[in-house]
C-alpha positions in Angstrom: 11.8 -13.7 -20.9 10.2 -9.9 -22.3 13.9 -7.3 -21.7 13.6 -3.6 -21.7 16.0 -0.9 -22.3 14.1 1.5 -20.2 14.4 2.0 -16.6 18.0 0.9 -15.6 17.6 0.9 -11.9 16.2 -1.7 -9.3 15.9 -5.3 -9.1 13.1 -5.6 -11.5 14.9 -3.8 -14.5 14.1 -5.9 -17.2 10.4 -7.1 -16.1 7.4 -6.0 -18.3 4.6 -4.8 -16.0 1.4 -3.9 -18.2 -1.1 -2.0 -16.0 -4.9 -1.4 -17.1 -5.8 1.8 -15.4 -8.2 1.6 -12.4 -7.5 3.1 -9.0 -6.7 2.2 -5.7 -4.9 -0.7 -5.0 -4.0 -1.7 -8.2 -2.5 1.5 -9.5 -0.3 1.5 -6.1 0.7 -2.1 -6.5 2.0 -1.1 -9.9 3.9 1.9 -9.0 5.4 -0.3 -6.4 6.7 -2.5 -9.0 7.9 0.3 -11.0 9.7 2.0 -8.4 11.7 -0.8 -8.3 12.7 -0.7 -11.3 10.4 -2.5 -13.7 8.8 -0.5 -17.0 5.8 -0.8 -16.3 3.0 1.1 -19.2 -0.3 2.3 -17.8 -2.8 1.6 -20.6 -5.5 4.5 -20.0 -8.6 5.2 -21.2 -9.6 7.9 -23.4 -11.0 10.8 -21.6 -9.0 10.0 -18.3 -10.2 8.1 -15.0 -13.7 8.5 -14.0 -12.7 9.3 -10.0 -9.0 10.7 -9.1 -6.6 13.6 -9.1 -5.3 15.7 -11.3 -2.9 13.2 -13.4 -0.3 16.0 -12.6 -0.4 15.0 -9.0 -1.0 11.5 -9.3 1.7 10.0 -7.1 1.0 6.7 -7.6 1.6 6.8 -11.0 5.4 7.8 -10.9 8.2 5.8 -12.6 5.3 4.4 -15.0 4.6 5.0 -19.0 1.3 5.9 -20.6 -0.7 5.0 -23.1 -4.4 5.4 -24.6 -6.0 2.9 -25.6 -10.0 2.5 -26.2 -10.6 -1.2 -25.3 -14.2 -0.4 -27.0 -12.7 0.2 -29.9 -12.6 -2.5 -32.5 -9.1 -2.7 -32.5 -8.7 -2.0 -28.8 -8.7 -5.4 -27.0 -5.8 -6.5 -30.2 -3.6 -4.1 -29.0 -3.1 -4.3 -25.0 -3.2 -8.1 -26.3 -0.3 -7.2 -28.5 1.2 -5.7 -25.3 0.5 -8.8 -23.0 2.0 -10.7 -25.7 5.4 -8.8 -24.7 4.5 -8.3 -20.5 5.9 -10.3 -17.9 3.1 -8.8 -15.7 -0.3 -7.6 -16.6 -2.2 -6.1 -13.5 -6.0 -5.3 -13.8 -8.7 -4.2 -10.9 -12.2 -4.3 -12.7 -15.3 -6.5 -11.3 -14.8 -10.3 -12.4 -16.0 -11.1 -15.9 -15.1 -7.5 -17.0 -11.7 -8.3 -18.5 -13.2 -11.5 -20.5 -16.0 -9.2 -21.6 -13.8 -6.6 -22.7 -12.3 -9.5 -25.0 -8.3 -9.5 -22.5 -9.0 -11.6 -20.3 -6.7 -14.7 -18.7 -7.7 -16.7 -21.7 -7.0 -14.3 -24.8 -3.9 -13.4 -22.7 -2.4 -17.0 -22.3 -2.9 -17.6 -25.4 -0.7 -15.0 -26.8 2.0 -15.2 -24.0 1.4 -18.4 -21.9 4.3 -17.3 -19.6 2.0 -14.0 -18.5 1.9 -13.4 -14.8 -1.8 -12.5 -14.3 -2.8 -10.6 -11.7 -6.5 -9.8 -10.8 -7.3 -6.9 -8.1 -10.4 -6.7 -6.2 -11.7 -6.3 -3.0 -14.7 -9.3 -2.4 -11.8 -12.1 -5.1 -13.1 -13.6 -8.3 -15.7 -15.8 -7.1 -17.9 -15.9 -3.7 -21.4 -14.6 -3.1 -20.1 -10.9 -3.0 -17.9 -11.1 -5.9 -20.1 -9.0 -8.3 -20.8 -6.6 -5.8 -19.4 -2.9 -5.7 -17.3 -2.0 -2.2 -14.6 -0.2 -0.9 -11.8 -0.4 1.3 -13.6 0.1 4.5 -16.7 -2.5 3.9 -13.8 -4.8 3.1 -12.1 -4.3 6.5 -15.1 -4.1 8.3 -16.2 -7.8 6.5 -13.1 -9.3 7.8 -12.8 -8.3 11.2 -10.3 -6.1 10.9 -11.9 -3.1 11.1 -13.2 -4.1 14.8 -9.7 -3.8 16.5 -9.0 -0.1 15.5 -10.7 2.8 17.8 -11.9 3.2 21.6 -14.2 1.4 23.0 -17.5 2.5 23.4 -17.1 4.6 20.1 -17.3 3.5 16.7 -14.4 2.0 14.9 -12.0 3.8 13.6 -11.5 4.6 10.1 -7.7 4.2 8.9 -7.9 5.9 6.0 -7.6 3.3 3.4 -4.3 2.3 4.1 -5.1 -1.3 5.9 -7.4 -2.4 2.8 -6.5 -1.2 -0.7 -2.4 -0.6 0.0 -2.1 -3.2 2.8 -4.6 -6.2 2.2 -4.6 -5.5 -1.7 -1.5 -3.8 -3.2 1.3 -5.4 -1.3 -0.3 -9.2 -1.3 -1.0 -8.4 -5.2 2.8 -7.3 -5.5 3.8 -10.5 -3.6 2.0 -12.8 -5.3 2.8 -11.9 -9.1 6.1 -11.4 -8.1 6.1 -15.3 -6.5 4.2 -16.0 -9.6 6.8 -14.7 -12.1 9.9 -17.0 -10.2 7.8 -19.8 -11.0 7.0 -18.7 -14.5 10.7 -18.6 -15.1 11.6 -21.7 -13.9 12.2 -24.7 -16.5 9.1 -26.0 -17.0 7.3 -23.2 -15.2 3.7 -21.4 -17.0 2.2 -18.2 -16.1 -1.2 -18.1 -14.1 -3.3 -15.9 -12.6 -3.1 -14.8 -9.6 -6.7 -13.8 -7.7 -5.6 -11.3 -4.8 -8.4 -9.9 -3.3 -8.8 -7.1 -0.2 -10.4 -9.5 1.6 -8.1 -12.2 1.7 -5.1 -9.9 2.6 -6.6 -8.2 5.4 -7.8 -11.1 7.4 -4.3 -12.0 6.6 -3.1 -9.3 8.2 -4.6 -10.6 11.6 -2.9 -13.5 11.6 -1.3 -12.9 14.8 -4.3 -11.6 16.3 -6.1 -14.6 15.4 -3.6 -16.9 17.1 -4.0 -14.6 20.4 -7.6 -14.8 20.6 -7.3 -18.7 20.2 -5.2 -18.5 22.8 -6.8 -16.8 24.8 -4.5 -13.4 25.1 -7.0 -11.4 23.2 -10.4 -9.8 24.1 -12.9 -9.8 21.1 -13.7 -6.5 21.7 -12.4 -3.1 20.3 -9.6 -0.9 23.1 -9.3 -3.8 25.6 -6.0 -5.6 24.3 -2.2 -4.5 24.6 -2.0 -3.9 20.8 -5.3 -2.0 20.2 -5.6 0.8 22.9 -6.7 -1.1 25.4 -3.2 -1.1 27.4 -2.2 2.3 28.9 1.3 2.5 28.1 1.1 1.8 24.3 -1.7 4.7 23.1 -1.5 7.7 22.4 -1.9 10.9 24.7 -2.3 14.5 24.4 0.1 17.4 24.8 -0.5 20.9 26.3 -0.7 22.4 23.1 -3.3 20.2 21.8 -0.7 17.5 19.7 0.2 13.5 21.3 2.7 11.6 21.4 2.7 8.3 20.8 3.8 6.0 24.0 4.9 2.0 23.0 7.1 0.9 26.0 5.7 -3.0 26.3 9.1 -4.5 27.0 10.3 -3.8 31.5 13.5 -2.1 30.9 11.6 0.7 28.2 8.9 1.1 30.6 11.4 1.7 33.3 12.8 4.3 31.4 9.7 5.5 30.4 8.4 6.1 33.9 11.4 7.3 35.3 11.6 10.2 32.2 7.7 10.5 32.3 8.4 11.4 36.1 6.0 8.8 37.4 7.9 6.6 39.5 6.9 5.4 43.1 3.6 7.2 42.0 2.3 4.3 39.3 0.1 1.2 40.1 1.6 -1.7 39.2 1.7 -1.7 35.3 1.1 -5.7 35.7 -2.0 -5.3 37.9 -4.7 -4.9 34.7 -7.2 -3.6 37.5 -5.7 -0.4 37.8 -5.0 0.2 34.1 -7.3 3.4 33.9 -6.1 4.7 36.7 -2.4 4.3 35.1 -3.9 5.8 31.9 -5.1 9.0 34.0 -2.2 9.5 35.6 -0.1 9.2 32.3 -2.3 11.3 31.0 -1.9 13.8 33.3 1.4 14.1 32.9 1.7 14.4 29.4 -0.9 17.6 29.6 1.5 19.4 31.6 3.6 20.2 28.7 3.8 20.3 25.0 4.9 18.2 22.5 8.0 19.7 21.7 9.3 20.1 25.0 7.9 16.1 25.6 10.2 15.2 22.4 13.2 16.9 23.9 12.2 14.8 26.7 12.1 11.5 25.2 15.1 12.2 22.7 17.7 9.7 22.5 16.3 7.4 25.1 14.7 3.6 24.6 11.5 4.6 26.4 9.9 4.2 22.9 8.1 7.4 22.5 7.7 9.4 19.8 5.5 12.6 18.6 2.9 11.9 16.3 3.5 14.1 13.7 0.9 15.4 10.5 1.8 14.5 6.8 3.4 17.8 6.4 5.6 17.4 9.5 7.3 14.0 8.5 9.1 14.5 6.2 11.0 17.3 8.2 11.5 15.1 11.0 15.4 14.5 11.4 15.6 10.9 11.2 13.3 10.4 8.5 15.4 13.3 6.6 18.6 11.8 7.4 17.6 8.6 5.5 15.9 10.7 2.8 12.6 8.5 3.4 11.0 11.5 1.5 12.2 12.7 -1.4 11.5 15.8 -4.1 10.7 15.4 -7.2 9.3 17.6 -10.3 8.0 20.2 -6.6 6.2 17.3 -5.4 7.5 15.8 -1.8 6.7 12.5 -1.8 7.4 9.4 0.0 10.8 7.5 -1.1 10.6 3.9 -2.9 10.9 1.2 -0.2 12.4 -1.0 0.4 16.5 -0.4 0.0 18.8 -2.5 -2.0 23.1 -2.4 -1.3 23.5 -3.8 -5.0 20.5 -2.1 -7.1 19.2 0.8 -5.8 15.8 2.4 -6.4 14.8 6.3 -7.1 12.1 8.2 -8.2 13.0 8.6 -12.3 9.9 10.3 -13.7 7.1 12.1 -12.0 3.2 10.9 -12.8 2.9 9.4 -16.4 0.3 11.8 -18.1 -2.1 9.7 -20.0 -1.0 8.5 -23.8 2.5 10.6 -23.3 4.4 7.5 -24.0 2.2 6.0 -26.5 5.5 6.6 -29.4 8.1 5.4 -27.1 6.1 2.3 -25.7 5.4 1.6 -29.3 8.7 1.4 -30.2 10.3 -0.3 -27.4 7.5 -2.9 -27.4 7.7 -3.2 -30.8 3.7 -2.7 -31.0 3.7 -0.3 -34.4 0.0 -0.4 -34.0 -0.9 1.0 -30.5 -1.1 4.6 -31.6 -3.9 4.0 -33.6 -6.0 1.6 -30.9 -9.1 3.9 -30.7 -7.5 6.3 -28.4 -5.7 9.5 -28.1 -4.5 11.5 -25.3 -6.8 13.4 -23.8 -6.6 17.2 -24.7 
């Protein structure tokens, strides 16, 4: 089992995470693993990404180290081998057949660590008739049905950022697996292997529960007619007399009581059973809610279990009360970002370093991985 000195908080201290720079979901999947408190060493290439922020800003790169490495380079492929050779973890997000190619594939890494947790990133998986094709998060949604649900009907789908694809479907199901991976490499007997987690996968996987309704016949195949997907009038969102919404999710009787009774629509509302007269439910909801702003409808809603809440912008969150009570943000280095998550009573997790700039740690990985050669693998920190 690989130990580390560095990084002395979380439940992974001690794990060996070896990240080959990409982006998306595999860069977020590693800082997840870092964040709780596993060293995990970014190897980058010389020159810096191709797409992404300044490295300076580069969230999802905290609580990592950096190194350069040239995997052109004759000696390149040696040396992150030399690293896999002391990783619990090696995470990678290129097209399949890239990593053989590039000579550090499963293979070459087995062989030099046949404990090595494995773990492949990509959106279509390692093998199928789309695997060699270029996408994105939102082709990979759309593929699996996922997409569908989200947005009104009559209007296009709606695009969620790419939080339901790359972070969703493919960072957390890639944490999950090497992480189930790893227990089983350390059990007697147990071997490493690879572990294939694809966008694809994990977002129909997301819709598990959907899936099961629809079966069942409790969900519409079609986008904004379902309680869950906008379709249901009191859980949506509505807008305020200042232009913001709140966000209105009172499915249970005794929330909706509460909500109707604050909203100030009671004795006035259909029957919120009779699915006939949703719309005329959503318009009168919607009235309401335009008659004053979302401040006042916060101070409103405040301390109650009507299970409303305003729907506030990136900026605003972190200032919300609640979420500053619990310190769900944090700053760091000037940069407000969003806490590690989950908590642990017994080992708990912090943001230790801001964004690792590429090859800064190259000395101190070399040491502590006891790889004397990796500052000379054909790279160098870019100037």
């Amino acid at each position: 089992m690989a130990t580390t000195g560095y990084g002395s908080h979380g439940p992974l201290t001690g794990v060996r995470v070896l990240e080959l720079a990409g982006i998306g979901p595999g860069p977020f999947a590693a800082m997840l693993l870092a964040d709780l408190g596993a060293d995990v060493v970014r190897v980058d290439r010389p020159g810096g990404p191709g797409l992404g922020i300044d490295p300076a800003y580069d969230l999802t790169n905290r609580n990592k180290r950096s190194v350069v490495v040239d995997l052109k380079a004759p000696d390149g492929p040696g040396t992150v081998l030399d690293l896999a050779a002391r990783a619990d973890i090696l995470i990678e997000g290129y097209r399949p057949g890239v990593a053989e190619r590039l000579g550090v594939g499963p293979d070459a890494a087995f062989a030099r660590n046949p404990k090595l947790v494995y773990g492949r990133m990509t959106g279509w998986g390692q093998e199928g008739p789309l695997a060699e094709r270029a996408g994105h998060d939102i082709a990979y949604i759309a593929l699996t049905g996922t997409l569908s649900v989200i947005g009104k009907p009559g209007e296009p789908p709606a695009v969620p950022a790419n939080l339901v694809g790359d972070y969703a479907g493919g960072s957390l199901y890639l944490v999950v697996g090497v992480l189930a991976a790893l227990q089983h490499a350390r059990t007697p007997g147990g071997r490493g292997q690879v572990v294939d987690a694809a966008i694809v996968d994990g977002a129909a996987h997301l819709a598990t529960m959907i899936h099961g309704m629809l079966a069942a016949g409790g969900w519409q195949d079609r986008r904004g007619s379902n309680l869950l997907d906008g379709g249901c009038p009191f859980y949506g969102t509505y807008e305020t007399a200042d232009g913001e919404y709140m966000a209105v999710g009172p499915l249970e009787q005794g929330f909706y009581d509460e909500f109707s009774t604050l909203l100030g629509i009671d004795g006035e509302a259909p029957d919120r059973s009779d699915v006939t007269r949703w719309d005329e439910l959503r318009a009168l909801v919607a009235d309401r809610f335009r008659a004053r702003t979302r401040a006042e409808w916060t101070e409103v809603f405040a301390g109650s279990d009507a299970c409303v809440a305003p729907v506030l912008s990136l900026r605003e969150a972190p200032h919300h009360p609640h979420l500053a009570a619990r310190s769900t943000f944090v700053e760091h280095e000037g940069l407000t970002q969003p806490a590690p998550a989950p908590r642990f009573s017994a080992t708990p997790v912090t943001v230790r370093r801001g964004p690792a700039r590429p090859g800064s740690d190259t000395e101190a990985v070399a040491a502590d991985w006891d790889v004397p050669g990796l500052g000379g693998a054909g790279g160098a920190p870019p100037a």
